[in-house]
N, C-alpha and C positions, 0 to 999 in steps of 0.2 A: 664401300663399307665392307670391312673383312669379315671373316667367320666368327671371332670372338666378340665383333658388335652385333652383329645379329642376333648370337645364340645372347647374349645382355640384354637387350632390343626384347627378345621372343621372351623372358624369363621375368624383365619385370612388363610385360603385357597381359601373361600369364597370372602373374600375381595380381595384378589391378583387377583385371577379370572376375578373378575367383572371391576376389574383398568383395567387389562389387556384387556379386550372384549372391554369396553368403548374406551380406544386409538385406539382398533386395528379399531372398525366403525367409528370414528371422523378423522383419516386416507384414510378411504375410500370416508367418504365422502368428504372430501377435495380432494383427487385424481380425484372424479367424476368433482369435481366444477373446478377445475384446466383443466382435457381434455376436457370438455364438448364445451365447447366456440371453439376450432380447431376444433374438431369432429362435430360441427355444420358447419363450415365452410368448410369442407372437403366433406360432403352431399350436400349442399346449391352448390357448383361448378360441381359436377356430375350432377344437379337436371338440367330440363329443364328451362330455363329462367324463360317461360309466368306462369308456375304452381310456381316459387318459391315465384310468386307474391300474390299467394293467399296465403301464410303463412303457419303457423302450423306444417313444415318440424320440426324433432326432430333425430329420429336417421337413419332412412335412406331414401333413395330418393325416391321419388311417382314415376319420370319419368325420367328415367334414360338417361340422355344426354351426350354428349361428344363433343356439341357446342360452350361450353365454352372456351376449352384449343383450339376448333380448331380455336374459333377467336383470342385468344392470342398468337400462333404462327403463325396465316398464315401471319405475317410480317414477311418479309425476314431479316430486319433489326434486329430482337430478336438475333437472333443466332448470329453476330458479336458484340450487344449488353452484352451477356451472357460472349463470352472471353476477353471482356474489362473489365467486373465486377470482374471474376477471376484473368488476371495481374494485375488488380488494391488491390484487396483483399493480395493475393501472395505479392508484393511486399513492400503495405504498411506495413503490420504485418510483414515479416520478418525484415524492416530495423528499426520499431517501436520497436518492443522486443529487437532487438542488440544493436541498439544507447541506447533505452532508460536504460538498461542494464550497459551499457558500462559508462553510465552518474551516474546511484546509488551506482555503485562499488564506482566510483573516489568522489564521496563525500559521501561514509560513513568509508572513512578511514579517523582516527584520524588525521592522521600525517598532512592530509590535512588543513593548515589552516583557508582557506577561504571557506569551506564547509557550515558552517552555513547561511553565507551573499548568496552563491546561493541557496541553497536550499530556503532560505528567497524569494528570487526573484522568484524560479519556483512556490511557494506557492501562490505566491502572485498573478502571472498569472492567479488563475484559480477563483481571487476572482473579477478581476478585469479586464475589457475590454473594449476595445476603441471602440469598435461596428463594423457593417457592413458595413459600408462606408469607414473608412479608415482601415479596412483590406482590401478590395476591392482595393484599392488604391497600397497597399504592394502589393500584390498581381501583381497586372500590371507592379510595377516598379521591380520586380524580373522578368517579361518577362513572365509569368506562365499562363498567359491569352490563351485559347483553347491550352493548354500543357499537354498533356499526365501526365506530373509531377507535377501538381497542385495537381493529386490524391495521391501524395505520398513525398513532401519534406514538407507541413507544418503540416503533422501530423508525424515525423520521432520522433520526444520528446513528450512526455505526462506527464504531471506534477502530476495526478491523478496516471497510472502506475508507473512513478517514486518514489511515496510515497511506493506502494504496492511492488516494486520489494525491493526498498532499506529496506524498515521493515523487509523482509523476510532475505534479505542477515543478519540482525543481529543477527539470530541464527545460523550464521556459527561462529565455535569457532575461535580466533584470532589466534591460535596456527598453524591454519595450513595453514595462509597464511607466517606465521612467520617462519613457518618450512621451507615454498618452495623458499623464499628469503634466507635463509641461507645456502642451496645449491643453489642458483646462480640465483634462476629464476628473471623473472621482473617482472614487474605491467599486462603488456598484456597477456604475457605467464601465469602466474596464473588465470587469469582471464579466459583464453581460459581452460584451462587445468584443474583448480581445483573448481572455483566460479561458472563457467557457468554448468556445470552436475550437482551441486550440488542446484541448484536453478531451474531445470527444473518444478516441479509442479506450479511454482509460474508463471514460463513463460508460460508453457500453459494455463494458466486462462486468464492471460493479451493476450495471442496472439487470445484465441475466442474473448474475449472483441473488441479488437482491430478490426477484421473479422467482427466481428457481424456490428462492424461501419460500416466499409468501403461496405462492402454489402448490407445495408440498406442507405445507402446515398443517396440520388438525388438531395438534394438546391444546393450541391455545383456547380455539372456536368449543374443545370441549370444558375447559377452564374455563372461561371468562362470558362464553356465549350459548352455552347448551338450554338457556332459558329460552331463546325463542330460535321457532322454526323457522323463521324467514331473514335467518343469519347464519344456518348453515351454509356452510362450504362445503365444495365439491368433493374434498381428500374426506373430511368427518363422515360425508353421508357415502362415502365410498367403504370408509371403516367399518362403521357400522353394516352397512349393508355385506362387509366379508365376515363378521361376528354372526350375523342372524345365519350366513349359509352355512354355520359348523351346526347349528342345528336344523336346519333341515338336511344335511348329509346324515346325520345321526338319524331324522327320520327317514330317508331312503332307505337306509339302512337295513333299516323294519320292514319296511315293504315288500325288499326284495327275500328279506327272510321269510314272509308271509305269502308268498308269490303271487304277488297280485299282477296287475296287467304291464305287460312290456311297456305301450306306450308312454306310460305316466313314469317308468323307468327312463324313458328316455328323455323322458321333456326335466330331469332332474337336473340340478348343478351343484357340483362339487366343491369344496374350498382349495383345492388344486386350480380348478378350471377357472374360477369368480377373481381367486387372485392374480391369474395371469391375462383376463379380463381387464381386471379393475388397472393394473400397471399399463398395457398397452393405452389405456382410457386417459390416465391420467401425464401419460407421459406425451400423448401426440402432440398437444399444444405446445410445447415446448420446445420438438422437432422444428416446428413448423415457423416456430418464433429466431427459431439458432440462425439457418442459413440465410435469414437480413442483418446479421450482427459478426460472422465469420469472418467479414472484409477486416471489420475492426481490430480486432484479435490478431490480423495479420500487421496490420499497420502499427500498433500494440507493439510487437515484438520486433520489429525493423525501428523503429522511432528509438534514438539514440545508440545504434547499434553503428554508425558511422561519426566521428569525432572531428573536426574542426582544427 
C-alpha cells in the first residue's frame, strides 16, 4: 500500500471516527436534557420544603427530607384511592385491547363488505365531537353517573388504537388465515388462536397507551364520579390533595411572618415540594410496568422491517 492509500485509508478513518464521536456526545446530551427535568423532580421531593424555596437545587438535595411523601400518604384515603386506580387501569386496558382488537380483525377482512363505511365512522369520531355537555348527558342516560364503569365502558373502542392495531394486522399474510378456515376453523377461533399471538407487540404498545391514560386521568372521576368517595382515584386525590397545599403554603406563610416555632416551619410542605412529590408518586408504577413491555416495542419496530 503506497503513500496516497494510506494517507485515503487514515482520512476516511478520521472522518468515521469523528461522525461517530459527534452522534455518540449529541446522544448524550440529549439523554442529559431528556432525564434531567425527572431527576430534578426526584431531588426537589426528597429536598426539605422551606430550602427548596430558595432555589438553585440541581442534582442533589441541600436537606434532605422525607416530609413530603409523609404528607402525601398520611391520608388514609390514598391507599383505597391507589386500588381503584389499578382495577380501573386492569380492566380498562384489558377489555380496550380485546374489543378494540376484536373490532380491526372484523373490518380488515376483505370479504367484509361494509368495512369501509365503519371504519369511515370510527375515523370520523376522532375528528369530530359534540363536546362535554352532551357526553355528559350520554353518560347519565346510560346510568354511569358515580359507577364504578364509567371508568371502563366508554373507552372499551378506540378509533386511534383501532387504526394502529388493524395497520399492523395487514402484515399478516392472508394465507394463513385461509389456511385455518380450510380445516374447519371460524372467524373467533382464528382470531383466538392465530391473529391474536401474532399481533402481540402491537398490543403491548396500545395496552401502555391505554394504562398510561386511565392512570393519569382525574376530569373524568371529577365529572362523572366526584359523588362518592370510594371511587376516587389516585391522580384526583392526588389533585386535590396539591389544591389544599396552596393553602396551607399561604398559611406558613403567616406563621413564618409571625415567628412562631422553627419546627412546625419545618414539618411544612410546599406546592413546589407536594408537586414534585405527587409526580415521582404517580409516575413510579409506570416505571416499573414499562421494562416488561420494552422487548415488545423492539420486536414492534423490527416486524416488517425485512421484506420477502
Amino acid at each position: 500500500m503506497n503513500r496516497w492509500q494510506n494517507k485515503k485509508y487514515y482520512k476516511s478513518y478520521m472522518n468515521d471516527f469523528l461522525f461517530d464521536f459527534g452522534i455518540k456526545v449529541l446522544l448524550v446530551l440529549l439523554a442529559i436534557a431528556t432525564l434531567y427535568p425527572f431527576w430534578n423532580t426526584i431531588v426537589v421531593s426528597f429536598n426539605d420544603a422551606t430550602d427548596t424555596l430558595r432555589g438553585g437545587l440541581t442534582f442533589w438535595p441541600r436537606k434532605v427530607s422525607f416530609q413530603n411523601y409523609k404528607a402525601v400518604f398520611a391520608s388514609g384515603t390514598i391507599y383505597h384511592a391507589f386500588l381503584v386506580s389499578v382495577a380501573r387501569v386492569l380492566l380498562s386496558t384489558i377489555g380496550n385491547i380485546f374489543l378494540t382488537s376484536m373490532l380491526a380483525y372484523a373490518l380488515s377482512r376483505k370479504e367484509y363488505v361494509l368495512r369501509k363505511q365503519f371504519t369511515f365512522i370510527l375515523i370520523l369520531s376522532m375528528y369530530i365531537s359534540a363536546g362535554l355537555i352532551p357526553y355528559y348527558f350520554l353518560i347519565r342516560s346510560l346510568g354511569l353517573i358515580n359507577s364504578f364503569l364509567v371508568y371502563v365502558i366508554p373507552g372499551l373502542v378506540n378509533a386511534f388504537n383501532f387504526i394502529v392495531i388493524r395497520t399492523y394486522m395487514g402484515t399478516i399474510p392472508d394465507s394463513l388465515v385461509e389456511s385455518a378456515r380450510i380445516d374447519g376453523a371460524e372467524d373467533f377461533l382464528i382470531f383466538m388462536r392465530i391473529i391474536l399471538p401474532l399481533i402481540t407487540p402491537v398490543l403491548a404498545t396500545v395496552a401502555l397507551f391505554v394504562a398510561v391514560g386511565n392512570w393519569n386521568s382525574w376530569f373524568d372521576t371529577m365529572i362523572f364520579a366526584s359523588g362518592r368517595q370510594d371511587l376516587s382515584t389516585l391522580q384526583y386525590e392526588l389533585m386535590k390533595f396539591l389544591a389544599s397545599s396552596q393553602n396551607q403554603a399561604k398559611s406558613a406563610a403567616d406563621v413564618g411572618a409571625m415567628g412562631m416555632a422553627k419546627d412546625y416551619a419545618s414539618s411544612i410542605v410546599t406546592p413546589a415540594s407536594i408537586r414534585a412529590a405527587i409526580t415521582v408518586v404517580a409516575a413510579v408504577p409506570i416505571l416499573v410496568i414499562y421494562p416488561f413491555l420494552q422487548r415488545y416495542f423492539v420486536i414492534g419496530l423490527t416486524v416488517g422491517g425485512v421484506k420477502e
